[in-house]
C-alpha positions, 0 to 999 in steps of 0.5 A, spaced: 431 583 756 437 580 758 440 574 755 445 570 758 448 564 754 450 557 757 457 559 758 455 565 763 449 559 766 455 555 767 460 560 769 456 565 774 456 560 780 463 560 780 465 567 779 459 567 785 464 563 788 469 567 787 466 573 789 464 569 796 472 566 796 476 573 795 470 578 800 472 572 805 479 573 804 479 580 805 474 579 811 481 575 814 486 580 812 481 585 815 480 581 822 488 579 823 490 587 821 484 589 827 487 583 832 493 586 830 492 593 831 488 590 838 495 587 841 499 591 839 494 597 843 493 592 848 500 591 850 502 598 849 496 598 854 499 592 859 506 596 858 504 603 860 499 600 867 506 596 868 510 603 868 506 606 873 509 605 879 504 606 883 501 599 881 507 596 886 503 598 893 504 598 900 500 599 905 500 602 913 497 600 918 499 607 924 494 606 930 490 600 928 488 594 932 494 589 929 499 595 930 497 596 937 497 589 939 504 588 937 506 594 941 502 590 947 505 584 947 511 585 943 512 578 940 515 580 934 515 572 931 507 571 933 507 579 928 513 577 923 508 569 922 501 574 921 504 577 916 507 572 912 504 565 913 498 567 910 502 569 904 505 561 904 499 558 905 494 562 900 500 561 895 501 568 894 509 567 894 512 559 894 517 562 900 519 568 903 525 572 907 524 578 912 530 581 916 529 586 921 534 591 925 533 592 932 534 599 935 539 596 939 542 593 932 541 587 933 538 583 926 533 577 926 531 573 920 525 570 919 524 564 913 518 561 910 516 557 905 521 554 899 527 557 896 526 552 891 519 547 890 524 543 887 527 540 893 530 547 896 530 548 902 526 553 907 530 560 905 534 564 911 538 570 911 543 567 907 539 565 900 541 569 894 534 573 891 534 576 885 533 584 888 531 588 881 530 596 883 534 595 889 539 596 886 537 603 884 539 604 892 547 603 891 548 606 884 544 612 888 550 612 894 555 610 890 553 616 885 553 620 892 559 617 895 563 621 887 559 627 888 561 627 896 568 626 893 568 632 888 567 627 883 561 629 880 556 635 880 548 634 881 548 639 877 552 636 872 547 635 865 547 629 860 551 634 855 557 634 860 557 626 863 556 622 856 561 622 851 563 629 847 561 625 840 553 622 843 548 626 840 542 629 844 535 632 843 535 639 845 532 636 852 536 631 853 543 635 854 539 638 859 538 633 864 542 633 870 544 628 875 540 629 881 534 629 875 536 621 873 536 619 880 530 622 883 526 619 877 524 627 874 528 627 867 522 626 865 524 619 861 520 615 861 520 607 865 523 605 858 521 607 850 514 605 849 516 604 842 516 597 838 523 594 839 519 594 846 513 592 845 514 587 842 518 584 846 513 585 851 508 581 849 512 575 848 514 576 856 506 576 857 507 568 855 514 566 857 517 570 862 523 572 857 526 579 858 523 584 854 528 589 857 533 585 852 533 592 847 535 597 851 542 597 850 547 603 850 546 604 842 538 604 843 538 608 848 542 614 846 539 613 839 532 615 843 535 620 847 537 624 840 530 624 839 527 626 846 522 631 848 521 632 855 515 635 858 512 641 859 513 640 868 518 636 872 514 631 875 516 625 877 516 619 872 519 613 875 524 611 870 529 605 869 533 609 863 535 614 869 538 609 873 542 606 866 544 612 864 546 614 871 550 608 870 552 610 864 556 616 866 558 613 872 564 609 868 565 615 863 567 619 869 571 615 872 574 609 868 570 603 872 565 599 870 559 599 875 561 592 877 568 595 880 564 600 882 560 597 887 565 592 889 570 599 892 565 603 893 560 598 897 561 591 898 568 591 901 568 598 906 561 594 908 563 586 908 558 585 903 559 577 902 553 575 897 551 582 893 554 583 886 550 583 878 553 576 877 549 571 881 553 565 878 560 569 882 557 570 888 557 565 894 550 563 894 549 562 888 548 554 888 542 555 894 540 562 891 532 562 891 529 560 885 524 565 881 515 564 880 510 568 877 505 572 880 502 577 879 506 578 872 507 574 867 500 575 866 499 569 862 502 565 866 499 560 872 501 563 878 507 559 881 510 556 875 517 557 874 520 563 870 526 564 867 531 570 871 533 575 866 540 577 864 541 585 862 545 588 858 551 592 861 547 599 860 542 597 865 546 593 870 546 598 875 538 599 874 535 593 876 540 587 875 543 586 882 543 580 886 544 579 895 540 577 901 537 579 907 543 580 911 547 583 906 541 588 905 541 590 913 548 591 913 546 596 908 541 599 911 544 599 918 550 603 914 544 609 913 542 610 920 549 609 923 553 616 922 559 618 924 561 624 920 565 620 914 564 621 908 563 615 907 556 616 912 554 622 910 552 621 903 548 614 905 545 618 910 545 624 903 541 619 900 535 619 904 534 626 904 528 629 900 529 632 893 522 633 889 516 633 895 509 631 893 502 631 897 504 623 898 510 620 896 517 624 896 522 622 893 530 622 895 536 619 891 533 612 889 529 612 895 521 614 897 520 617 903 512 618 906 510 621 912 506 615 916 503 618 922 508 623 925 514 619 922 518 618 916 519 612 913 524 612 907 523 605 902 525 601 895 521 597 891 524 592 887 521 587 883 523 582 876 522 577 873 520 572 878 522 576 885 519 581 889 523 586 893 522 591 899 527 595 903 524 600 908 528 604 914 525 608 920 530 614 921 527 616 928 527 609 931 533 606 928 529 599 924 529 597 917 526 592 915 528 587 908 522 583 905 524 577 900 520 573 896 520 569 890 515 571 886 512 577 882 507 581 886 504 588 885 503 588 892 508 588 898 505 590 904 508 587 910 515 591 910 511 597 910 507 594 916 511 591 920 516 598 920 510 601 923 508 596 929 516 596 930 515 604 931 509 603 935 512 598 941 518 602 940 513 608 942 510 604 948 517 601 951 520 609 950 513 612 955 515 607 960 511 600 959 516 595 960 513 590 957 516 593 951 523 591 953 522 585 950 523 589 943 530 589 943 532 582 946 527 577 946 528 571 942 534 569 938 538 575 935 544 576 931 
């Protein structure tokens, strides 16, 4: 028989107590150790779906109905208005942007919504976006141009571009040049590390930039520890396009600023293009950035911050221009003219790494669609979302603006494919067709 004195009556409720309190202490430690483990998982989650390319959809629309009946009444206003105003009126996007290149080189600009809910006016070919990855498709000429000029080699490896002092993994000496511009170096879109993830979560809920850590020193401290995969694949990649800028201002002793401004904003007459918004012309009725799709915390249409990148990822997403300014860009691929200047814009579109659907050629996609190849840009940020298409064969292009985040940009891809088409009918002889080049007001 057990005997308890008054002392152990008196005290067993409050070790009883005790007990209860330090297992309901060690059930929250527990509870906020797996909540951490989950969100840190879960936004390794989120920024892996969010590295996957393929997530930014197009789509086509060869031989079906809406294609065909553009061909038929070629009323590229009624086509533009199909596509866009559903956009307006379901608040997918507060405004919207869409410049077309005529074959007859004629440009039109249609605008729709708002630049700004906050009393901005309908945005037109002259507001300034935010253009995120289009800016992959001028570091990616301007790295031509240099490799025209006998500047730089595709084959120049990291271990030959970067400083002779920057330390590098094995793998990584091995990446050439023409890898990190056709997104095959296997790099990944950004370290999935914690200095990044981190930071990404935050984004979820604020908007605020999570690519803030991916400066010079960060990222060649990741390159000395990189292990490439086992097969060159193609893995869309912004450190590629940083480090393409990176190498560019070793090689020639000029920022990426510089660079731009001599090598495309000036021989093209670009007037509203440049990585500083607040410099550029436009800047005081620039259109005004909202979330969508992304960030995913935040109510769709809400304003979200722009983002400011560091000097490393400048080149990669960070540039700013118009629907103008973009076609003018666009033309310049499609003119030719034997310079050196022409041929490496028109070196650019040329295929690299093929694939079944999408092949890639330096900073630009090219899909097969229906007999016809279609070259394109997808560039989304922050508040902005961004789409540049050409049509090599009937010498369109088509640029879409628009002031949100959407995975989803479909009604560039569309409209080049109904361009096509009535191009088609009007070649065959129909003559209702003429009216695609000079119906309406053009510019």
């Amino acid at each position: 028989m057990i005997h308890h004195t008054n002392a152990d009556i008196l005290l067993r409720p409050r070790l009883r107590r005790l007990r209860d309190l330090c297992r309901t202490r060690q059930a929250r430690h527990v509870a906020r150790k797996r909540a951490c483990v989950a969100a840190v998982l879960g936004g390794g989650m989120c920024l892996l779906l969010s590295a996957c390319s393929n997530l930014a959809t197009m789509e086509f629309d060869a031989n079906n109905a809406e294609a065909l009946r553009y061909a038929r009444s070629g009323d590229l206003q009624r086509e533009v208005d199909s596509l866009v105003e559903p956009l307006i009126d379901q608040g997918v996007t507060p405004g919207a942007v869409v410049g077309v290149l005529l074959p007859d080189g004629s440009t039109r600009f249609f605008g729709y919504g708002v630049r700004d809910r906050d009393g901005g006016g309908r945005p037109d070919g002259d507001t300034l976006f935010a253009v995120g990855s289009l800016s992959k498709g001028f570091l990616g000429a301007i790295t031509d141009l240099l490799v025209q000029e006998g500047q730089l080699s595709w084959s120049d490896a990291l271990e030959k571009l970067l400083p002779p002092d920057t330390t590098l993994s094995a793998d990584a000496k091995k990446i050439t040049l023409l890898q990190l511009v056709t997104h095959t170096s296997g790099l990944p879109r950004q370290p999935y590390t914690p200095e990044i993830m981190i930071p990404f979560l935050r984004y979820l809920f604020t908007g605020e930039n999570f690519y803030s850590p991916l400066d010079r020193v960060y990222v060649l401290h990741y390159l000395a520890s990189f292990t490439a995969p086992s097969r060159v694949e193609y893995q869309y990649s912004n450190i590629d396009f940083g480090l393409v800028g990176y190498a560019l201002e070793q090689r020639t002793g000029l920022s990426v600023d510089a660079l731009l401004a001599q090598k495309i904003v000036k021989p093209l007459g670009l007037r509203n293009t440049g990585y500083i918004p607040e410099a550029l012309p436009g800047y005081a009725t620039r259109a005004h950035g909202y979330a969508g799709d992304q960030p995913k915390f935040i109510r769709r249409g809400a304003p979200v911050p722009d983002w400011q990148f560091t000097r490393l990822m400048r080149g990669s997403a960070a540039l700013y221009s118009t629907a103008r300014d973009l076609l003018t860009f666009a033309a310049a691929h499609l003119k030719g003219g034997g310079t050196p200047f022409s041929a490496a814009l028109i070196d650019t579109l040329r295929v690299r790494f093929s694939q079944p659907d999408e092949s890639t050629a330096v900073a630009w996609t090219v899909e097969d669609v229906d007999d016809q190849r279609i070259a394109y840009q997808l560039g989304i940020v922050a508040g902005y979302t961004g789409y540049l298409g050409l049509d090599l064969k009937h010498r369109t292009a088509v640029v879409v603006l628009q002031n949100t985040f959407n995975w989803d940009e479909s009604v560039g891809g569309k409209l080049l494919i109904r361009l096509a088409r009535a191009q088609d009918q009007w070649q065959q002889g129909r003559p209702v067709n003429a009216r695609l080049s000079r119906q309406g007001p053009t510019e």
